[in-house]
C-alpha positions as CSV (number, residue, x, y, z in Angstrom):
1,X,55.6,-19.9,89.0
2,X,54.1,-22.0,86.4
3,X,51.0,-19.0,86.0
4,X,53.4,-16.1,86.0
5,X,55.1,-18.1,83.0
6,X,51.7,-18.6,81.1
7,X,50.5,-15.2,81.7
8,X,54.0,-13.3,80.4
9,X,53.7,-15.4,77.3
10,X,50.3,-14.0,77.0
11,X,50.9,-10.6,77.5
12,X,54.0,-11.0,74.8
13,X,51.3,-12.3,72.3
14,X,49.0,-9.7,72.9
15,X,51.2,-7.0,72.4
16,X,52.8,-9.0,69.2
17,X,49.4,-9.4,67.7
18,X,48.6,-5.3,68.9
19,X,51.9,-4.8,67.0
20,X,50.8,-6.3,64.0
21,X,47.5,-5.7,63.9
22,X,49.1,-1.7,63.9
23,X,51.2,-2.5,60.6
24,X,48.4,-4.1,59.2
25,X,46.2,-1.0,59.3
26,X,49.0,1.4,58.7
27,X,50.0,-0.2,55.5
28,X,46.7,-1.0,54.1
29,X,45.3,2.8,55.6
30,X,48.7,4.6,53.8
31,X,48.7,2.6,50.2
32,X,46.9,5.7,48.7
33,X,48.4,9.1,49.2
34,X,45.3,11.2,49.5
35,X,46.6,14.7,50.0
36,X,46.6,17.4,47.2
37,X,49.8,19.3,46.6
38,X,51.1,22.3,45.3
39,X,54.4,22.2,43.6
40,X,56.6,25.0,42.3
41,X,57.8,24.1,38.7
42,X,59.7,27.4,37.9
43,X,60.5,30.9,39.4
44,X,58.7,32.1,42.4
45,X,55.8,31.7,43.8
46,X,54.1,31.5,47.6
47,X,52.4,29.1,49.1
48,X,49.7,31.2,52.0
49,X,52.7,33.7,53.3
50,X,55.7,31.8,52.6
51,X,57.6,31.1,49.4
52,X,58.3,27.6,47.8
53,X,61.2,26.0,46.8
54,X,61.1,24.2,43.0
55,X,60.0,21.0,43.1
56,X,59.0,20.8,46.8
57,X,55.6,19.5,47.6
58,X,53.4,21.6,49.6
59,X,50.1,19.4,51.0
60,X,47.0,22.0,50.6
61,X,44.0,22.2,53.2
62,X,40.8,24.6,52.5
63,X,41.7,28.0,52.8
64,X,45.0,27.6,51.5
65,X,46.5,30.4,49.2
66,X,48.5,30.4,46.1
67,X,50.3,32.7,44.1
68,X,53.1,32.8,41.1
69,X,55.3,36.0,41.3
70,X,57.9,36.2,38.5
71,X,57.8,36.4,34.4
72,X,57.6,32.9,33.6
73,X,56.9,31.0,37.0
74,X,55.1,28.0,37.1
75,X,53.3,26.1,39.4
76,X,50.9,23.0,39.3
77,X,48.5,21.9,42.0
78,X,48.2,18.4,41.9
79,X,44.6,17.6,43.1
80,X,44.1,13.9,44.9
81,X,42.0,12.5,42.4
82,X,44.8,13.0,39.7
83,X,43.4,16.2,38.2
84,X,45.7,19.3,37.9
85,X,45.2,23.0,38.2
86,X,48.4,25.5,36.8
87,X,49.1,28.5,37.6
88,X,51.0,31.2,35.2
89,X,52.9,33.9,36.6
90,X,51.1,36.3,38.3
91,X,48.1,33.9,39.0
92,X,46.3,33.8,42.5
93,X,44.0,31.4,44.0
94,X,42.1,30.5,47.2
95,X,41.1,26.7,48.0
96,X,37.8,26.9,49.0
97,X,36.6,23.4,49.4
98,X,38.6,20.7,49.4
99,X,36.5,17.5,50.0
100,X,37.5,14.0,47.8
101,X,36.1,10.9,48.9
102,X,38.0,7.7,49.3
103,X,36.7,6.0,46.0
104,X,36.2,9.4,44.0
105,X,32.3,8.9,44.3
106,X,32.3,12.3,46.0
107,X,34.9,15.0,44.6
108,X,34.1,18.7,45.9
109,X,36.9,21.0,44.5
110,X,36.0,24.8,44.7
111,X,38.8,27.5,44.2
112,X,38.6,30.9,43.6
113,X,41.2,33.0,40.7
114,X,41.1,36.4,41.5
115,X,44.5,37.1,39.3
116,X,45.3,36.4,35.6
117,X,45.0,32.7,34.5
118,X,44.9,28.8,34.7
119,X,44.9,25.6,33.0
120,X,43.1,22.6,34.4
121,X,42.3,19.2,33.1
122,X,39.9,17.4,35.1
123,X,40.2,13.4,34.3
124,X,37.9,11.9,37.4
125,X,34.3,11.5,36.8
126,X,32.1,13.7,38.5
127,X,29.0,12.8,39.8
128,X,25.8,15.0,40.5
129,X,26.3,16.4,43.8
130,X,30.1,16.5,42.8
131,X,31.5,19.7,41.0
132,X,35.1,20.8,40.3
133,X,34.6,24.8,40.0
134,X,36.4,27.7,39.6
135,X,35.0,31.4,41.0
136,X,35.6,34.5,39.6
137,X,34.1,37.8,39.3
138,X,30.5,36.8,40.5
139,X,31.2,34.0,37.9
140,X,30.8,30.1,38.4
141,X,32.9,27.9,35.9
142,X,31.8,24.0,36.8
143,X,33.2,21.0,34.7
144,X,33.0,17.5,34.4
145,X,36.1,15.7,33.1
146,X,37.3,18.7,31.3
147,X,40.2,20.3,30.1
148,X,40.1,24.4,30.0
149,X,41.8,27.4,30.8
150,X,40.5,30.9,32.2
151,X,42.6,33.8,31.5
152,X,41.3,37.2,33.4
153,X,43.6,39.6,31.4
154,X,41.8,38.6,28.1
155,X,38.6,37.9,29.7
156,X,38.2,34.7,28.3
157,X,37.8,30.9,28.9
158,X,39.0,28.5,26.6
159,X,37.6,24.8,26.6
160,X,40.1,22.0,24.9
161,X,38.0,19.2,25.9
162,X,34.0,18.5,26.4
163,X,32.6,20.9,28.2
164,X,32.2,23.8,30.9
165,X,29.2,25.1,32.4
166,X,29.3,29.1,33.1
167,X,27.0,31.1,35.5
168,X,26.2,34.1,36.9
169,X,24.3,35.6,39.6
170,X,21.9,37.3,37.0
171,X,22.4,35.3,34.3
172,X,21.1,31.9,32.9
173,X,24.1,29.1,32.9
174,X,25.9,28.9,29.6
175,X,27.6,25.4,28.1
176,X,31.0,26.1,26.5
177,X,32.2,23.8,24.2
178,X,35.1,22.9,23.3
179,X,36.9,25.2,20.3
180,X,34.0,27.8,21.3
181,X,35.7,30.4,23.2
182,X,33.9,32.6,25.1
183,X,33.9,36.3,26.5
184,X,33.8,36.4,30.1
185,X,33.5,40.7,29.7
186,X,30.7,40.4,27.6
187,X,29.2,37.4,27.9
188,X,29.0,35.7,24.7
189,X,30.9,33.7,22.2
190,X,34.0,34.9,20.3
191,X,34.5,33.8,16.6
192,X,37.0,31.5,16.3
193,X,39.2,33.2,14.0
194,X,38.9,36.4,16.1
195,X,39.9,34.5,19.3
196,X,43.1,33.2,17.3
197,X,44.1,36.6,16.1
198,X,43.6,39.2,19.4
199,X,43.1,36.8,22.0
200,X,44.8,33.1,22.4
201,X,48.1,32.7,24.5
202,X,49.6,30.6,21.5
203,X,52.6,29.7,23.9
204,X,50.9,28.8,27.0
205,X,48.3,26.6,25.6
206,X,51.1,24.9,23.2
207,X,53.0,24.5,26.8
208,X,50.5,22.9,28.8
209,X,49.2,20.6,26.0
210,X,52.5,19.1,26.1
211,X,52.6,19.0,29.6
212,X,49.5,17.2,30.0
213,X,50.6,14.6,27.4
214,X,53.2,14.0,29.5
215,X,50.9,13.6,32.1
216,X,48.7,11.0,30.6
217,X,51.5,8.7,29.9
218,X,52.6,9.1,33.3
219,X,49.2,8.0,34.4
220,X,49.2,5.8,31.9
221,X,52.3,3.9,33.1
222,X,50.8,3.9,36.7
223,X,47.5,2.4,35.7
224,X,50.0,-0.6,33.4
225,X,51.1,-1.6,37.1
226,X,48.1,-2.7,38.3
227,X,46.0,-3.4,35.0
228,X,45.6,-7.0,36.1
229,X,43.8,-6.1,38.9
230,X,41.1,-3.6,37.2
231,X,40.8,-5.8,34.5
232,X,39.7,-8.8,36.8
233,X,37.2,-6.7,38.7
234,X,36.3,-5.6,35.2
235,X,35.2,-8.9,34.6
236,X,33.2,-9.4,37.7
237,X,30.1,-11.1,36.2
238,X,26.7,-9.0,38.6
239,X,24.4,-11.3,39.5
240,X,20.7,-10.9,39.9
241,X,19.7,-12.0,43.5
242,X,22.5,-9.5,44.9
243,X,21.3,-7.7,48.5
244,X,21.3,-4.0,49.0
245,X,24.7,-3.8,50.7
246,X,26.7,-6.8,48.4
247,X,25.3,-4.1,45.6
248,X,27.0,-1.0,47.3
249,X,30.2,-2.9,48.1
250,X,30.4,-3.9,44.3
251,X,29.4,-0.8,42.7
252,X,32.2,1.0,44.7
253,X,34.6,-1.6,43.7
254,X,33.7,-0.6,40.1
255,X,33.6,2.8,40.5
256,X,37.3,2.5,42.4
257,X,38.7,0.8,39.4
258,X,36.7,2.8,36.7
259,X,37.8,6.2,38.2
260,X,41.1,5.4,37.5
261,X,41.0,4.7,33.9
262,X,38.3,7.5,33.2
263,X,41.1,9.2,32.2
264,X,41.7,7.1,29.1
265,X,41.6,7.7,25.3
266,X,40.2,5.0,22.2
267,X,43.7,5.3,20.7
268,X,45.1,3.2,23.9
269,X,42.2,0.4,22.8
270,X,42.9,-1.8,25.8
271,X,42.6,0.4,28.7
272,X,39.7,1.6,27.0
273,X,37.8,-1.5,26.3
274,X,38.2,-1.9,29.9
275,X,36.9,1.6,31.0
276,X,33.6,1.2,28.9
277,X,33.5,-2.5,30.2
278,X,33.4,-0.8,33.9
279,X,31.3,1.8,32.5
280,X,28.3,-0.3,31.4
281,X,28.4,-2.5,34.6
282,X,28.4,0.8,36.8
283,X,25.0,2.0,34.4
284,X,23.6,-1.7,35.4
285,X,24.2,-0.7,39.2
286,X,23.3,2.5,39.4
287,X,20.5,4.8,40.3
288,X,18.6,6.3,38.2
289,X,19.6,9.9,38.6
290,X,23.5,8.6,38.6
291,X,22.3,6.4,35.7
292,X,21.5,9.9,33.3
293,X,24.7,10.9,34.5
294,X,26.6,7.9,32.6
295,X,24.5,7.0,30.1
296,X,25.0,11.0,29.2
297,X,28.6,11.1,29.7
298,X,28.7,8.4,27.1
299,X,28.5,10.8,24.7
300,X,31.2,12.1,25.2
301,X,33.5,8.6,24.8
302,X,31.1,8.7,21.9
303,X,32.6,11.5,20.5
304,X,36.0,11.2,21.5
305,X,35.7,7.8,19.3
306,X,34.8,10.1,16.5
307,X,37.5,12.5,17.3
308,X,40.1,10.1,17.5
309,X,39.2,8.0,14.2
310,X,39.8,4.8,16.6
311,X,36.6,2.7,16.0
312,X,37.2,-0.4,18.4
313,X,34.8,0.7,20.4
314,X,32.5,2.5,18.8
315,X,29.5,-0.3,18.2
316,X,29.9,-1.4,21.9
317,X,29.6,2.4,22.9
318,X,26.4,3.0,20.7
319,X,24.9,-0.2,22.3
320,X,25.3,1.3,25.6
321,X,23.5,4.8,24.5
322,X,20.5,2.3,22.5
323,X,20.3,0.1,25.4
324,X,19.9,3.2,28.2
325,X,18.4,5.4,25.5
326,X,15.5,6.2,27.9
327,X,17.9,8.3,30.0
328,X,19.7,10.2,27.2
329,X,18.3,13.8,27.0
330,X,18.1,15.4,23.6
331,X,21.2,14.5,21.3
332,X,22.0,16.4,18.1
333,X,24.6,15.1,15.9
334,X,26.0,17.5,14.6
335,X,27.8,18.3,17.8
336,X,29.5,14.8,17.6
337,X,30.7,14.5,14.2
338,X,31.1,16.6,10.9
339,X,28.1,15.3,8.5
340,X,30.9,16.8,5.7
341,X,33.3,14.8,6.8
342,X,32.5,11.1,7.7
343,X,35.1,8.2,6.8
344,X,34.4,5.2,4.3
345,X,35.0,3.1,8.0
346,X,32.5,5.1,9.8
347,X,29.4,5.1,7.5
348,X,30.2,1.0,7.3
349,X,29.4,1.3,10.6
350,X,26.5,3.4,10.4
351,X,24.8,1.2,8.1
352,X,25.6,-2.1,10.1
353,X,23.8,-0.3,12.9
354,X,21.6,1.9,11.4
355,X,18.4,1.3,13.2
356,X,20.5,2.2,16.7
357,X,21.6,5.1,15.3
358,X,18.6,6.4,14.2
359,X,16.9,5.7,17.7
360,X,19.6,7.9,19.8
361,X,20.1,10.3,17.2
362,X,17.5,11.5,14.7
363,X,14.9,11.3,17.1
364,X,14.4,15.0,17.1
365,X,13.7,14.8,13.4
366,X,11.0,14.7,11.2
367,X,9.8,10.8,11.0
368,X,10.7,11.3,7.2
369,X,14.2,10.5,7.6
370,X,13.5,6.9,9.1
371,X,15.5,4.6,6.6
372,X,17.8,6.9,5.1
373,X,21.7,5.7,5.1
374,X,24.4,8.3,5.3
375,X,24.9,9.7,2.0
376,X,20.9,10.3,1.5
377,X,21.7,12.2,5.2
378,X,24.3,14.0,4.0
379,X,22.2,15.4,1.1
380,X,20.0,16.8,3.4
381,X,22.2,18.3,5.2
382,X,24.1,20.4,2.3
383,X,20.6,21.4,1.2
384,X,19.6,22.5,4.9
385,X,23.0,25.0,4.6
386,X,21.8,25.8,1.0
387,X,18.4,27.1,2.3
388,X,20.0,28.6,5.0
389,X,22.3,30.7,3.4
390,X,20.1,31.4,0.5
391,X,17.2,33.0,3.1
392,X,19.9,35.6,4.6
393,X,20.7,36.3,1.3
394,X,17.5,37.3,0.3
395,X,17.2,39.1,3.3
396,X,20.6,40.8,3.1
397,X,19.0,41.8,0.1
398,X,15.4,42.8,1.1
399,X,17.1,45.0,3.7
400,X,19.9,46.9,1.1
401,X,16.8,47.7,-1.4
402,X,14.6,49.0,1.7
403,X,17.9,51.5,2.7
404,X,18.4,52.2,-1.2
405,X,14.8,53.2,-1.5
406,X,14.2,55.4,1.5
């Protein structure tokens, strides 16, 4: 009687400790919602053959299809990595790939537009075999913690924020910067003032830049939760006798906690600080080919640091580029910052760092400008445009006597 007791108490254990070992695994398996979703914001719009209801959230699988109906419908797709794509009305799109790791080291978004236009902002860091791409017409649009928009009727893309890659079949891949808009019709640039006159939506890029600033302080406000917890692993001092798999298992605890303040501006200095913090450990980790990747994406926290006129972070940022400067590929300047237009704050800066600032950036220059500070530099610059426009000029010139005298 006495083993019939023991062995019912056992069995009630084991199935307590199968019980909990269940919600154990649940709750630490379901923390993260992983799925992408589509959600309707206004009007009509269908999700594959049926229609959505505002505000409902559709989960998306590869294959899925997507398209706004009515004069002013809206609808975002809210990628698991926290990037959005939105639709206007009259906008289709086909997920083709759909493939986001666990701790964002792998994101694989692929859709196709085959109707009017879209705004994305990507905010994860992608890596080299990652890509967030949009298709359309035998084109290839590929970007890397970007914000952009495509429009099909104009036949333009638009790039608000870094950068965008463009390809073709038959065509060698184009970088669009942002405030360079380009033709998609005829494959080349559009003059800004042109683009402003006969081809930006005025409306819907005023819309969506409000949107998205709504969207940064809501991620914003999510990341504030658990900022304790990132900046602790932040501080994680890396030793130097780690093995090969203590290295993986801390380099993904980095890049966990990085990818979710990659997002983050210099004018919110703390979250920041702690994004280049997790930034520079990552670089120490890494290998080299995801190394280049960094160190180059550092650029662009360079220049957003420029942009923004929030210097914090700005030495610590062009330590990393000096320190890593073997891994930089060619950097000109003049893409970064406005030679014309450099604060009293910033050229203090220069000069405190002047020999790290020559290193990353002049080194495409002649040797003769080793030494010179920032106002010698800027001579050289307004004389550089002086030449310049003097020499078409005299060619304008050349050219009107050659007509006059024929």
């Amino acid at each position: 009687m006495l083993k019939i007791k023991n062995k019912f108490i056992i069995f009630v254990i084991s199935v307590l400790v199968s019980i909990l070992t269940i919600g154990i695994f649940t709750l630490f398996t379901n923390t993260v919602d992983r799925t992408s979703y589509a959600i309707l914001l206004k009007w009509d719009a269908k999700y594959n053959e049926n229609f959505l209801s505002i505000d409902e959230k559709q989960s998306l699988n590869q294959w899925d299809k997507l398209k706004t109906i009515w004069n002013n419908s809206m609808l975002v797709v809210e990628w698991w990595d926290w990037s959005i794509t939105r639709l206007w009305w009259n906008t289709s799109i086909e997920i083709k790939n759909l493939d986001i790791s666990d701790n964002l080291e792998n994101i694989n978004v692929w859709v196709e537009l085959f109707s009017w236009k879209t705004w994305s902002n990507i905010v994860s860091f992608l890596w080299e075999k990652s890509y967030f791409k949009h298709y359309f017409r035998d084109y290839e649009a590929a970007s890397r913690w970007t914000t952009f928009n495509i429009d099909l009727n104009n036949n333009y893309i638009n790039v608000t924020d870094h950068e965008v890659a463009l390809s073709k079949t038959w065509e060698k891949e184009i970088i669009i910067w942002e405030n360079n808009p380009f033709n998609i019709n005829t494959f080349s640039f559009i003059e800004l003032q042109d683009f402003i006159k006969w081809f930006k939506d005025n409306a819907f890029e005023s819309l969506n830049k409000q949107i998205d600033k709504k969207l940064i302080g809501d991620l914003t406000t999510q990341i504030n939760k658990d900022f304790d917890k990132i900046k602790n692993v932040a501080s994680i001092e890396i030793k130097n006798n780690l093995n090969i798999e203590d290295k993986k298992e801390l380099y993904n605890k980095l890049l966990t906690e990085y990818q979710k303040l990659n997002f983050a501006k210099p004018n919110n200095k703390e979250l920041y600080a702690t994004k280049i913090e997790l930034k520079t450990k990552l670089i120490t980790l890494s290998s080299n080919e995801d190394k280049k990747i960094l160190v180059n994406s550092t650029l662009y926290d360079f220049k957003d640091i420029l942009d923004s006129r929030s210097y914090a972070e700005l030495e610590k940022t062009i330590k990393v580029l000096y320190d890593n400067k073997e891994s930089l590929w060619d950097v000109d300047f003049s893409k970064y910052s406005d030679l014309n237009n450099i604060s009293d704050q910033l050229k203090n800066i220069f000069n405190k760092n002047k020999q790290m600032f020559e290193s990353i950036f002049w080194k495409s220059f002649s040797d003769n400008l080793n030494g010179i500070d920032i106002n010698d530099l800027k001579k050289i610059w307004d004389k550089a445009e002086w030449i310049i426009h003097k020499g078409l000029n005299d060619l304008k010139n050349k050219a009107t006597n050659l007509i006059d005298n024929k």
